[in-house]
C-alpha positions, -999 to 999 in steps of 0.1 A, spaced: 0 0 0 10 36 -9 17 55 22 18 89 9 22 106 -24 48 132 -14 65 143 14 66 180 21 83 192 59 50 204 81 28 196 59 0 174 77 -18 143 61 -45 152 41 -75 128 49 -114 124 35 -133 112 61 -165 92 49 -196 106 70 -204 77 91 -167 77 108 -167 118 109 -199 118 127 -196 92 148 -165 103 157 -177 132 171 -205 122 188 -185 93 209 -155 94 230 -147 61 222 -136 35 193 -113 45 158 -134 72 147 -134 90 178 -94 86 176 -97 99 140 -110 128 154 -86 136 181 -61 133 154 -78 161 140 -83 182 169 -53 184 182 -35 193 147 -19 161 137 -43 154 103 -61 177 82 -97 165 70 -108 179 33 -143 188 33 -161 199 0 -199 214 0 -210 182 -10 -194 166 21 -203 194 47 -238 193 33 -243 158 41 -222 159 73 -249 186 80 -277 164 76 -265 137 93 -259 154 127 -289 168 127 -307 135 126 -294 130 163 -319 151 180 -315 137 213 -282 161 211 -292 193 220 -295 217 190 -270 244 202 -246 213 208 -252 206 174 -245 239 158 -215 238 171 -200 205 159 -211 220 124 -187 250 130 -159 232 144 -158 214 110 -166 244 91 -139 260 106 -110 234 109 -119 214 82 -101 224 48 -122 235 22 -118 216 -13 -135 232 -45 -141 199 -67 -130 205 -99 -142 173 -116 -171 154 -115 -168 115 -108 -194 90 -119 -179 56 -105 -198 42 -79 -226 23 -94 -243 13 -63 -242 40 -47 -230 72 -63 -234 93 -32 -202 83 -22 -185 95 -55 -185 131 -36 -158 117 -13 -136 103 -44 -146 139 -61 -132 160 -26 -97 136 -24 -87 142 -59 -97 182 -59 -81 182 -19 -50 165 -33 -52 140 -2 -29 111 10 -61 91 22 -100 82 24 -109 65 53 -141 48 54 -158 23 66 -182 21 33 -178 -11 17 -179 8 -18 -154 28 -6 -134 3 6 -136 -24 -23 -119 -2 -47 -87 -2 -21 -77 32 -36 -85 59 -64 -58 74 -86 -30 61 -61 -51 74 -30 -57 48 -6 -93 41 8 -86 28 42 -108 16 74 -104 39 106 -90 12 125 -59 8 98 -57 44 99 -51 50 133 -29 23 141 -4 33 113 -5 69 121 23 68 142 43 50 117 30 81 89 39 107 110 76 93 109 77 86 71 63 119 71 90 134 93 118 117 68 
């Protein structure tokens, strides 16, 4: 598996995070996504977000609505406001059975990412697009500490 596509010093890994993981993430302290998402907080991954994504991240979160709206609100900033905006610049119809999830292929290509974590088995049959691995959470976090020295190098 392709670790990264380039190396550049303090630049972080650029990551796509499927909505499931993202928002589950959030919501729980516990399990791979929520590590996924500490990665992110505390400034050691960078997570691409396009419209397409934040707009369905959106939508999801507010299908919780035993979390109180205000609490909700401000998930949707913290990701509006850390999360690095991608503008998609080509359209991808690949995903036959279900091309929802093309918008996450779309964002890493645009985003120029090093990886799409998911836990969509879509996703994850195609292994990677255009040299950009599509990895589970649990992969991802484990082998962080390994990227961050190939990084590093």
């Amino acid at each position: 598996m392709r670790l990264l596509k380039r190396s550049e010093e303090g630049r972080l890994v650029r990551s796509v995070i499927d909505t499931n993981l993202f928002v589950s993430g959030l919501l729980s302290p516990k399990g791979y996504p929520a590590q996924l998402v500490n990665l992110w907080d505390n400034k050691e991954i960078d997570i691409l977000i396009s419209k397409e994504i934040f707009h369905e991240y959106t939508e999801v979160i507010h299908r919780f609505e035993k979390i109180p709206v205000g609490r909700r609100q401000k998930l949707l900033e913290q990701i509006g406001d850390n999360g690095v905006w991608v503008e998609v610049h080509e359209e991808i119809d690949l995903i036959k059975q279900d091309p929802e999830d093309d918008k996450f292929l779309e964002c890493a290509v645009s985003g120029d990412a090093d990886f799409i974590v998911s836990g969509d088995r879509h996703l994850l049959s195609l292994e990677d697009f255009r040299r950009i691995p599509i990895v589970k959470a649990a992969d991802f976090v484990k082998s962080f500490e390994r990227l961050k020295t190939i990084l590093a190098s």
